[in-house]
C-alpha positions, -999 to +999 in steps of 0.1 A: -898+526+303-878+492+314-884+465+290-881+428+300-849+425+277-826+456+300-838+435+331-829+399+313-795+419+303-788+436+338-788+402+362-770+383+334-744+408+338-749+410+373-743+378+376-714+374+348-693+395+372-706+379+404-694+344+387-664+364+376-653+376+410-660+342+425-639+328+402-610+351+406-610+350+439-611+308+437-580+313+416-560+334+441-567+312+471-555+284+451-522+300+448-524+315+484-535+287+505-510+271+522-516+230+517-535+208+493-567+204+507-576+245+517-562+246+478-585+217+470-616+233+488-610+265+470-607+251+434-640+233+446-653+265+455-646+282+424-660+252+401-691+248+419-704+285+426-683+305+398-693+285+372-729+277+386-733+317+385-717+319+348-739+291+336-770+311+349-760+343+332-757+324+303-793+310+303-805+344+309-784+352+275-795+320+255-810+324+222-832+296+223-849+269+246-826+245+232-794+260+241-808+265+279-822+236+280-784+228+276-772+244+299-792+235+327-781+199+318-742+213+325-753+232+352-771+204+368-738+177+360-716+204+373-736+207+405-735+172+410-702+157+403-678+188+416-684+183+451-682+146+446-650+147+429-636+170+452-645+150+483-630+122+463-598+137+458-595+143+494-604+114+505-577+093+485-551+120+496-561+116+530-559+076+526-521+073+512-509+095+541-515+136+534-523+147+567-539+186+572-514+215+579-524+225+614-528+263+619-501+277+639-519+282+676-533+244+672-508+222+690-501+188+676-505+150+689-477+146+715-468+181+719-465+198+755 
């Protein structure tokens, strides 16, 4: 017989490693990427998804209503000021002159 606790324990896990993996793989385009804002958007990535993922693992695993209830207040402030940060940080690199790193088939501005 499958109790309610195995399932509770098997998506938690499930979703431990999903969040996991997300976050790994965050962390290697960050070193692989080749310029800052691919880098950016993979660090954005990883905060936003991996840790979402973590966070709802964690709920599954909390002890009390108290300690969800806290975590769905992180998860919902995580949710809402990654992207906005990210975007942010973009946007100001994009203002004081860091342009895009074209890929290597796009030709640039003035180019024959």
């Amino acid at each position: 017989m499958i109790t309610l606790d195995l399932i509770r324990d098997l998506l938690s896990w499930f979703l431990f490693l999903l969040g996991g993996a997300g976050v790994v793989v965050g962390a290697i385009g960050i070193v692989r990427f080749p310029d800052f804002y691919t880098r950016l958007h993979a660090a954005g990535i990883t905060d936003t998804a991996g840790a979402e993922l973590i966070l709802l693992a964690m709920i599954l695993q909390a002890p009390s209503w108290l300690v969800a209830a806290k975590l769905v207040i992180i998860g919902f402030f995580l949710f809402m000021t990654s992207p906005v940060s990210t975007h942010a940080i973009a946007h100001a690199a994009y203002v004081v002159g860091l342009r895009p790193m074209l890929g290597p088939l796009l030709k640039r501005e003035g180019e024959a």
